[in-house]
Each structure stands twice: as C-alpha cells, then as structure tokens.
N, C-alpha and C positions, 0 to 999 in steps of 0.2 A: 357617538351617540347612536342608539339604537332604540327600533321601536316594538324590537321583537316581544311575542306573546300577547302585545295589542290588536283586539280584537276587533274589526270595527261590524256591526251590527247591522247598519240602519240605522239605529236610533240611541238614546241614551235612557238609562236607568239606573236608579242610585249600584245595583248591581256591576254594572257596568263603567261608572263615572269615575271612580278612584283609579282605573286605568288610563285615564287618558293625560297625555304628553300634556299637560299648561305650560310646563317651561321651555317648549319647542314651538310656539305658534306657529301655524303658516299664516293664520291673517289678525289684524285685530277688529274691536265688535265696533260697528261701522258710527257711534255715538261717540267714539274716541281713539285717540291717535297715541302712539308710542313713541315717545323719543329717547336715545340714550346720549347721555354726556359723562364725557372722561372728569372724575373726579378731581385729578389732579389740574389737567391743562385747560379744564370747562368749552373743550370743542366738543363738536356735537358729531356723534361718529355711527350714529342710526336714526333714522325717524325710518315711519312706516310710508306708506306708498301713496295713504290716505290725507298726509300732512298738507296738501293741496287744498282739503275742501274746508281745512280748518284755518290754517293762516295765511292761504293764496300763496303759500310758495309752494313749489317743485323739490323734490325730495333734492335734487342737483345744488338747487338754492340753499339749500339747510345743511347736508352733509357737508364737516369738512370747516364749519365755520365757528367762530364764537359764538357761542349761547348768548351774549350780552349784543352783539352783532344783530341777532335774530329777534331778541324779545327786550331790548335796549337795556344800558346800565342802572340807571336807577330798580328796577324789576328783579335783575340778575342778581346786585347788591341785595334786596329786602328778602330773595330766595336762599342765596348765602347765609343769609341772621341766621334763617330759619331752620337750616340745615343744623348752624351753630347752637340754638338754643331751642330746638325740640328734638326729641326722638325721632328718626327718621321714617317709621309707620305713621304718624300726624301727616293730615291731610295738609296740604298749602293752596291757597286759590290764588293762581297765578291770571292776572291782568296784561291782557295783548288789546290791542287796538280799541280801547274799551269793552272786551269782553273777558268775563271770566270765566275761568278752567280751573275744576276743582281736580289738583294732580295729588299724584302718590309719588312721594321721594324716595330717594335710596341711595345712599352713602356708602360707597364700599369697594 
C-alpha cells in the first residue's frame, strides 16, 4: 500500500478530502474503538490501542481471544442472529457490562 500523491496540507477541504487514506487509519476518533474478528473462528485478531478506555481491557487482554470470552455468549449468540438475519451495513447495539455500543458489522 502506498500513500503516494497524498497531499497533506494542514488542513482539510472537500477539495482535498477524497484523498485521504480512510482504509489505512493510523488512529481511531477517540468516541470509539475498532475491533476485528475472524469471521470464521470468532477470535479477535485486532482491536485498537484505545479498547482500554472502553472495556477496561488491555489490547494484550483482547487480542488473540474469543469474541464470546470477551463480551460473553449469550451477547456473541444475539450478535451471530444478527449477522444472520440482517444485512451487514444494519447498525447492531451491542450490551458490555451494561452499557451500550452502537457497532457497525461486517461479514466477509
């Protein structure tokens, strides 16, 4: 991947915004956290750096484990339907420790 021909400015303008990398983050916006889970085996093979300040774990904690481990089975099950029986742009508000996180899924 390359970031050649991106300009960076200073600042941003719709001029300017169509070039910028979104599918290369270097950080995420500090209101929310990134996690990826392998479709197939539902381990959890990235979260961001910030997953601390959301669900008290250590990115060490999270990497590497089951999704269902993390945010418990019943949760992981009702995430599953939902994967099954919506389109995967459908928002899902997933429930941690009594709080909810309104996520964006992705199947694939």
């Amino acid at each position: 991947m390359t970031t050649k021909g991106i300009r960076f400015t200073g600042y941003t303008t719709l001029a300017n915004c169509e070039s910028e990398p979104i599918h290369v983050p270097g950080t995420t916006q500090p209101y929310g956290l990134l996690m990826a889970v392998n479709s197939q085996t539902w381990l959890i093979d990235y979260c961001s750096a910030n997953t601390v300040d959301f669900l008290d774990l250590d990115v060490n904690q999270v990497v590497g484990k089951a999704l269902a481990e993390i945010i418990g089975e019943q949760e992981c099950d009702k995430m599953n339907r939902h994967l099954t029986d919506h389109t995967p742009e459908q928002v899902y508000t997933l429930t941690y420790q009594s709080v909810s996180f309104i996520t964006a899924l992705s199947a694939g």
